[in-house]
Backbone as CSV, one residue per row, in Angstrom:
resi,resn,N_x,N_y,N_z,CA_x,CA_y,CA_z,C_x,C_y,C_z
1,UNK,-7.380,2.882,-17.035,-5.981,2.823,-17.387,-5.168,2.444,-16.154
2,UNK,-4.221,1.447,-16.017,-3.520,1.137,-15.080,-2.262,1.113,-15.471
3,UNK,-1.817,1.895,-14.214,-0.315,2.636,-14.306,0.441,2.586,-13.132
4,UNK,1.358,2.105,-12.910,2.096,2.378,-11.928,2.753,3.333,-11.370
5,UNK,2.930,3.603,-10.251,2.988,4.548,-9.483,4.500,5.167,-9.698
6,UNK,5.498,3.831,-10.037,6.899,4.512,-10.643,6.761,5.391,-11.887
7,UNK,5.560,4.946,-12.976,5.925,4.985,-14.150,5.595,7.081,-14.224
8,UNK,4.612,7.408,-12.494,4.288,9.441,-12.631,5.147,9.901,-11.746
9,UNK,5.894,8.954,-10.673,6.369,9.345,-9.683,7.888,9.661,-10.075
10,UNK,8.458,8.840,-10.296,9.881,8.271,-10.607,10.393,10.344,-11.129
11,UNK,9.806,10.144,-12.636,9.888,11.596,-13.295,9.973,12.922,-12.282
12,UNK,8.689,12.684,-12.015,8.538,13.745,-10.686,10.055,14.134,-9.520
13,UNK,10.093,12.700,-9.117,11.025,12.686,-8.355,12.803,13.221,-8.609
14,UNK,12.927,12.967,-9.963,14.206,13.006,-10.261,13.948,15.008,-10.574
15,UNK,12.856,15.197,-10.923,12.873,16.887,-11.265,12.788,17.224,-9.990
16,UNK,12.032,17.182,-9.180,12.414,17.450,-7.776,13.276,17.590,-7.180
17,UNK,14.320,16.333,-7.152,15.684,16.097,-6.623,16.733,17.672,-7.007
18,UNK,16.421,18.197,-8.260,17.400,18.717,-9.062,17.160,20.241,-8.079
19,UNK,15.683,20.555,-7.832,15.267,21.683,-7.104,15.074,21.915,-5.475
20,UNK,15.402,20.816,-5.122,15.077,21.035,-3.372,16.767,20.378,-2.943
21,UNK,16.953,21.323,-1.907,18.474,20.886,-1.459,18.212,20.133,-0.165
22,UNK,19.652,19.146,-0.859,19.355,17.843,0.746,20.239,18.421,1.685
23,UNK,19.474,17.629,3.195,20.441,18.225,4.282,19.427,17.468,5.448
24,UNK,20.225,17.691,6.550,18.986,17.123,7.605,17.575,16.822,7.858
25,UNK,17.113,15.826,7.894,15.680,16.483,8.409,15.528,17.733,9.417
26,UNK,16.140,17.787,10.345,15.882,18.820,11.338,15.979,20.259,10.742
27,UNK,16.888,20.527,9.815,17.063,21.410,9.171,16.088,21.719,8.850
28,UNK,15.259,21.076,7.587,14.037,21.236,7.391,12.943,21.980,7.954
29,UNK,12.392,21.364,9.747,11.785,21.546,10.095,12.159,22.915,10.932
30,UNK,12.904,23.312,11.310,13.013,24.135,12.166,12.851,25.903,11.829
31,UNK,11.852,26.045,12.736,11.178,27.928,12.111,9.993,27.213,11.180
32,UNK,10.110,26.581,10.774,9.014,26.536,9.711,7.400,25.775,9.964
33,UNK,6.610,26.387,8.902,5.117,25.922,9.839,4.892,24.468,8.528
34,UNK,4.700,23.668,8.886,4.212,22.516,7.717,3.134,21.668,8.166
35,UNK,2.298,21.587,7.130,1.066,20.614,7.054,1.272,19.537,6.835
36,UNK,2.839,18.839,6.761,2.704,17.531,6.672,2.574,16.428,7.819
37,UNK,2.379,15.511,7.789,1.906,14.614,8.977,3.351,14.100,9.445
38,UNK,3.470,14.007,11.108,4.795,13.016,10.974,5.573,12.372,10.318
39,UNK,4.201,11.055,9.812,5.235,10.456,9.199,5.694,10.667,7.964
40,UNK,5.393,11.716,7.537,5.635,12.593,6.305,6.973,12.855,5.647
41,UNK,7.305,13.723,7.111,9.212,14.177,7.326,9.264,14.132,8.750
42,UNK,10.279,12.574,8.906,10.387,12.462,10.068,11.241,13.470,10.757
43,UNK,10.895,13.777,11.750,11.381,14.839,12.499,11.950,14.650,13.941
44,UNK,12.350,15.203,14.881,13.531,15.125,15.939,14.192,14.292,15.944
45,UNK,14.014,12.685,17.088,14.996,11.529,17.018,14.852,11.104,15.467
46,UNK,15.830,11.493,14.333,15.638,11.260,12.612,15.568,9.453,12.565
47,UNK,16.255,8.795,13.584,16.541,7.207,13.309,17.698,6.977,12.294
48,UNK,18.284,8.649,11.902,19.489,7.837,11.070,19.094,8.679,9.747
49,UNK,17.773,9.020,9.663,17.582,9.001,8.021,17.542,10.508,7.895
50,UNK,18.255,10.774,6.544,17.944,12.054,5.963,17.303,12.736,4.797
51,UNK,16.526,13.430,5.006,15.378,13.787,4.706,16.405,14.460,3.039
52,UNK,16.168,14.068,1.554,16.967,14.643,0.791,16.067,15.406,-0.493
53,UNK,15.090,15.081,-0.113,13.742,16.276,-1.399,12.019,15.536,-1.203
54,UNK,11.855,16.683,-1.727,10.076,16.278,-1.520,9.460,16.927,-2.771
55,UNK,8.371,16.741,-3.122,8.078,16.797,-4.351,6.004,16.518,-4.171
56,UNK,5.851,17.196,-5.189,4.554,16.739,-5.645,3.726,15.839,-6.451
57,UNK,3.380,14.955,-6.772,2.756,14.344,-7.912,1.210,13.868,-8.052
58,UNK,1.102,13.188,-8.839,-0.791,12.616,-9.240,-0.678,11.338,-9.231
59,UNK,-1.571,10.333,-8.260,-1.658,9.458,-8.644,-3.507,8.748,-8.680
60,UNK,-3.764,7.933,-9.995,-4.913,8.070,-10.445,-5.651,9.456,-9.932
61,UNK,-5.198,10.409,-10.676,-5.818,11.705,-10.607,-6.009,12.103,-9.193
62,UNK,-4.815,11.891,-7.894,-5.438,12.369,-6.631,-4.089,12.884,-6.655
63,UNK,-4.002,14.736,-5.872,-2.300,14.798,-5.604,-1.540,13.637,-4.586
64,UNK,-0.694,13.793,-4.785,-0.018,13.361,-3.762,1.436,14.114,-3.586
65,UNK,1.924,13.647,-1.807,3.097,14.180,-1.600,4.079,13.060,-1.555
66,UNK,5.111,13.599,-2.242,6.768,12.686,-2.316,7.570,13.119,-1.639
67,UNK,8.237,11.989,-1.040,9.587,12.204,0.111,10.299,11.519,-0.338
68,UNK,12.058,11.684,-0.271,13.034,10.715,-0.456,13.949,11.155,0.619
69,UNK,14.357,9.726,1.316,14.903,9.700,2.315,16.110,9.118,1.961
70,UNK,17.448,9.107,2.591,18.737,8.830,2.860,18.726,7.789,4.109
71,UNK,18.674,6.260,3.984,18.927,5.607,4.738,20.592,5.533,5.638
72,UNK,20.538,5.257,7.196,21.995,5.545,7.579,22.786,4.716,6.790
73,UNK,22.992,3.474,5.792,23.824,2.464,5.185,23.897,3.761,3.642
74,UNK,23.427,4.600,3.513,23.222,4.984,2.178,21.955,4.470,1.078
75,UNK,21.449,3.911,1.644,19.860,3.210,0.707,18.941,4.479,0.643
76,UNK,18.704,5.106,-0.758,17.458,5.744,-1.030,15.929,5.082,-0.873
77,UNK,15.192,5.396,0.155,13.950,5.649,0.025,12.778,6.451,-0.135
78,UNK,11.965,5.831,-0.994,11.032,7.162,-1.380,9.989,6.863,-1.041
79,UNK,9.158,7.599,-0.601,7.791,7.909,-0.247,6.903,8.769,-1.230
80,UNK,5.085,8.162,-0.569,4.401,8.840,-1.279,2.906,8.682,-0.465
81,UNK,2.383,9.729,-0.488,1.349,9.902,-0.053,0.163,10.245,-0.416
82,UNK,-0.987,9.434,-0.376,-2.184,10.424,-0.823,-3.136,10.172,-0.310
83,UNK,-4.557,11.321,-0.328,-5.538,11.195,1.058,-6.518,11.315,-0.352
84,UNK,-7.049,10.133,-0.872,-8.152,9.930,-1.380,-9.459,10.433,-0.959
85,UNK,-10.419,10.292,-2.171,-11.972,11.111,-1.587,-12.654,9.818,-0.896
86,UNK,-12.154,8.597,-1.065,-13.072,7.706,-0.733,-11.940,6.032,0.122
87,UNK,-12.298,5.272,0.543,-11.743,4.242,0.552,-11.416,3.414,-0.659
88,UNK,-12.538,3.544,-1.228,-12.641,2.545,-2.475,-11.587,3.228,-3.669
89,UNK,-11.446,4.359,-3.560,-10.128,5.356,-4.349,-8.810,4.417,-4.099
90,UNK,-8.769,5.120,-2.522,-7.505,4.182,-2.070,-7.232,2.972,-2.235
91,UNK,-8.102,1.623,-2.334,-8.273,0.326,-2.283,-8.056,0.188,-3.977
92,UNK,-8.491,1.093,-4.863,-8.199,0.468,-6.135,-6.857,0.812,-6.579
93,UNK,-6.131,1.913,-6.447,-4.996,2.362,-5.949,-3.801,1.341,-5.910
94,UNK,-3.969,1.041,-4.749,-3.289,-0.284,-3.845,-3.738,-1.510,-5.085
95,UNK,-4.421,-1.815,-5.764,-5.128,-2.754,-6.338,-3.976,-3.027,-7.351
96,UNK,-3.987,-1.572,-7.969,-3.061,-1.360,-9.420,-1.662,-1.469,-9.284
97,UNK,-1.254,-1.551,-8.001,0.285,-1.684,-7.573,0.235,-3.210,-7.490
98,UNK,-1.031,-3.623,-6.813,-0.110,-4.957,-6.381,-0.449,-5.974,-7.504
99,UNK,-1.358,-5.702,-8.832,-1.286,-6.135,-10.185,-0.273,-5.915,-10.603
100,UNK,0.515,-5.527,-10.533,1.531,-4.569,-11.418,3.362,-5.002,-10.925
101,UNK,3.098,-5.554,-9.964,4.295,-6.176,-9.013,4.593,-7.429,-9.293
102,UNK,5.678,-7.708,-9.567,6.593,-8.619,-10.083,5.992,-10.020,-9.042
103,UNK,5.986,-9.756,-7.916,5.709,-10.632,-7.217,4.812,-9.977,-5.716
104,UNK,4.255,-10.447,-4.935,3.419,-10.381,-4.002,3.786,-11.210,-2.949
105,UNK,4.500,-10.343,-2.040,5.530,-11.100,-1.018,4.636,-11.421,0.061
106,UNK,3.795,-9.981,0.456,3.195,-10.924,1.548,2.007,-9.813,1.179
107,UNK,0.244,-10.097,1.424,-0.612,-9.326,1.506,-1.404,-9.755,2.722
108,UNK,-1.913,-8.140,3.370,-2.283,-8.820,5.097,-3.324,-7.452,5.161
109,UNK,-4.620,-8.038,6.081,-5.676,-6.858,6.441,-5.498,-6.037,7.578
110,UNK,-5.368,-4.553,7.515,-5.201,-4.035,8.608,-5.929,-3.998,9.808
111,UNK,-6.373,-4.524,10.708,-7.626,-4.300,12.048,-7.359,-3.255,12.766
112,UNK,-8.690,-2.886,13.462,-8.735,-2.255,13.877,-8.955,-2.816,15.757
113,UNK,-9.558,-1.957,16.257,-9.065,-2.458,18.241,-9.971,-3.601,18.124
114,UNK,-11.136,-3.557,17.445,-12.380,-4.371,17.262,-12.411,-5.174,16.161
115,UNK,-11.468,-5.935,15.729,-11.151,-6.688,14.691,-11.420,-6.365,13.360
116,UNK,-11.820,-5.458,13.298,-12.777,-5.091,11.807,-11.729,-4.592,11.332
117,UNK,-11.502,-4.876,9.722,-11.180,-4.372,8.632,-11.068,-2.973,8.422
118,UNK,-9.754,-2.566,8.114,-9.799,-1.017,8.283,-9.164,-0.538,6.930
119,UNK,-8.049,-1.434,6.571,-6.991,-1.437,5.483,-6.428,-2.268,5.021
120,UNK,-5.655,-2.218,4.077,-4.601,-3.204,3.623,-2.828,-3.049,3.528
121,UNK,-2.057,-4.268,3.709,-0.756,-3.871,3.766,-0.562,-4.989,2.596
122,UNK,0.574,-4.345,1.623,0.934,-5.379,1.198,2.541,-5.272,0.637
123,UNK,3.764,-6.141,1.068,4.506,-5.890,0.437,4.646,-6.723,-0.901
124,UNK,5.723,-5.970,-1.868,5.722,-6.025,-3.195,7.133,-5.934,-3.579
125,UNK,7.276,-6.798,-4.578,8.717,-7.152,-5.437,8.266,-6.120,-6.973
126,UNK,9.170,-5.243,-6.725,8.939,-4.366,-8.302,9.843,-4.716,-8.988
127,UNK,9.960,-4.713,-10.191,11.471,-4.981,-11.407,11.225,-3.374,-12.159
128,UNK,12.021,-2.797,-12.374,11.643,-1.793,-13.379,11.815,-2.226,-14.601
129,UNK,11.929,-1.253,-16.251,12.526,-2.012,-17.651,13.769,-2.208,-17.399
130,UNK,14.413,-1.737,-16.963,16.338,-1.856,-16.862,16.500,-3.448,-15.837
131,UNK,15.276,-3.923,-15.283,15.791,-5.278,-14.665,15.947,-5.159,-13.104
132,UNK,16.105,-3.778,-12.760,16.143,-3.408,-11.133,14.835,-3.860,-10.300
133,UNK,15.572,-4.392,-9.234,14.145,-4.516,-8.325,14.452,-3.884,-7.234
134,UNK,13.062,-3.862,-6.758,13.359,-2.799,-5.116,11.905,-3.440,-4.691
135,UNK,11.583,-2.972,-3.657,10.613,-4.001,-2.693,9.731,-2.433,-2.254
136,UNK,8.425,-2.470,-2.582,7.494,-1.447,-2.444,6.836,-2.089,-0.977
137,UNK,6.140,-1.140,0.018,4.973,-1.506,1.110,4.332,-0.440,0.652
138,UNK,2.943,-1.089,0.319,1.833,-0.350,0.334,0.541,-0.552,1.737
139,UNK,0.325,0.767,1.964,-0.738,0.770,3.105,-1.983,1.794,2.906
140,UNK,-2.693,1.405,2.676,-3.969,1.965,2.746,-5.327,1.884,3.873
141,UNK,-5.488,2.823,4.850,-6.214,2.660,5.892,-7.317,3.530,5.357
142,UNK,-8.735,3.170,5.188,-9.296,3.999,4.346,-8.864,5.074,3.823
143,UNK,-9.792,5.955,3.584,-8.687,6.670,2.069,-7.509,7.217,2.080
144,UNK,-6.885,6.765,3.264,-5.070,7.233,3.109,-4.848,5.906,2.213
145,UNK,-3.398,6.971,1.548,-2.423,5.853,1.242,-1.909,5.806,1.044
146,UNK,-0.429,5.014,1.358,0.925,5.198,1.629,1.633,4.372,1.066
147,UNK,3.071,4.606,0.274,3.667,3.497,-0.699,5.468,4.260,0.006
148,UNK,6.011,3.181,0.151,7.716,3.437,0.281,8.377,2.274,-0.255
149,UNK,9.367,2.684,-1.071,9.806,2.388,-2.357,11.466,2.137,-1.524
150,UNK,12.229,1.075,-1.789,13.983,1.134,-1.881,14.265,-0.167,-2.592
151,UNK,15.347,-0.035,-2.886,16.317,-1.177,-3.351,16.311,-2.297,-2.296
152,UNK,16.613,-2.051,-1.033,16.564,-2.642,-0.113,15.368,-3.075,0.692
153,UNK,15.322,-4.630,0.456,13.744,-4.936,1.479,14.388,-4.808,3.132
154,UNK,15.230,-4.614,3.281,15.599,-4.919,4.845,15.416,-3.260,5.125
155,UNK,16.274,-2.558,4.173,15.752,-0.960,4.158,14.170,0.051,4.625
156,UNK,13.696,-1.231,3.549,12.635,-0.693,3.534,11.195,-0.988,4.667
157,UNK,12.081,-1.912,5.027,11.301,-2.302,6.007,11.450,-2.186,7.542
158,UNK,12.553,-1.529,7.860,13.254,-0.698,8.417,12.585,0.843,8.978
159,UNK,12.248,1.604,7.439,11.842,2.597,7.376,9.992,2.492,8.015
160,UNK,9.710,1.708,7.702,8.171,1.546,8.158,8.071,1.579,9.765
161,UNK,8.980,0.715,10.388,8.724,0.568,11.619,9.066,2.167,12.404
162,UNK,10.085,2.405,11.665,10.515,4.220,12.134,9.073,5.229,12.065
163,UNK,8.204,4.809,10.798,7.027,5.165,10.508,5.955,5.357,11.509
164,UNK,5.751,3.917,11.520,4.940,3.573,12.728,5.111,4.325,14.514
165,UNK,6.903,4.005,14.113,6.653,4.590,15.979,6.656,6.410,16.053
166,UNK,6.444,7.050,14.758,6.292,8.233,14.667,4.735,8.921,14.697
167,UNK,4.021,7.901,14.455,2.659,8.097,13.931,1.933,7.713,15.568
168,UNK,2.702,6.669,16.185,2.453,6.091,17.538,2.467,7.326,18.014
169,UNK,4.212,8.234,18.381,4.171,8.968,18.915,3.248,10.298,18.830
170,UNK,2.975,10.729,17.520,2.144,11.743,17.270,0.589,11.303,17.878
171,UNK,0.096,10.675,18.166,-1.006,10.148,18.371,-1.555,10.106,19.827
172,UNK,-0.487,9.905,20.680,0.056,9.958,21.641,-0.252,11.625,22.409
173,UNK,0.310,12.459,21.500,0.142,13.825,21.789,-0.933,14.618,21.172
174,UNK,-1.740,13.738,20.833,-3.021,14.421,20.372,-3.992,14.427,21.756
């Protein structure tokens, strides 16, 4: 069965929204112990963005975690995360999104230090039924895998690089 990731998330998200109160990221984090990864809920320098609910959901039967962020222009972005049992989980995953996408803006292989194949990136033109589009990046580095969702491709692409230099930095301090 192939399903898109708006069609378990979206729901999720809006019941979520109604139960978790928005406010800073920092707010969030502070006193509190969390298992989420950096780039999860970005935390100290925010880049602007505010952290406004998080949520749980399933996608092809794996949990996953949801974030929606407050871009500084006002652009909602949402996140989603999930740590598959396998690569090939994740890779079919990613498969069913980018079938499922209005269009296929750009698809590119992730390397690793040694050129080898590690993952996939691909951005994506979504339309929902109402006619809306918003521009999905999907990333899957073996069995992670990561999807952020906005109206805005400049938004959203925006938010990735904030991603990246969070995941840099955490990495850094390992």
């Amino acid at each position: 069965m192939q399903a898109s990731i708006s069609k378990y998330a979206l729901p999720l998200l809006v019941c979520f929204l109604a139960l978790s109160p928005a406010g800073p990221i920092q707010a969030s984090q502070d006193g509190g112990s969390s298992s989420q990864t950096p780039a999860s809920k970005p935390a100290g320098n925010n880049g602007g963005y505010t952290w406004v609910m998080a949520g749980e959901g399933l996608l092809e039967g794996v949990h996953t975690d949801l974030m929606s962020y407050k871009a500084p222009d006002g652009e909602r972005i949402n996140t989603e995360r999930a740590e598959f049992g396998s690569a090939d989980g994740a890779k079919t995953a990613h498969q069913h999104l980018d079938h499922s996408a209005a269009e296929i803006v750009k698809r590119e292989d992730i390397l690793d230090g040694s050129a080898k194949v590690i993952g996939e990136r691909s951005v994506l033109t979504l339309v929902d039924k109402d006619g809306k589009k918003s521009t999905a990046i999907v990333i899957t580095k073996g069995a992670d895998f990561q999807e952020f969702i906005c109206s805005s491709a400049r938004d959203v692409l925006a938010f990735e690089e904030y991603v990246k230099s969070l995941e840099a930095e955490h990495a850094k301090s390992k």
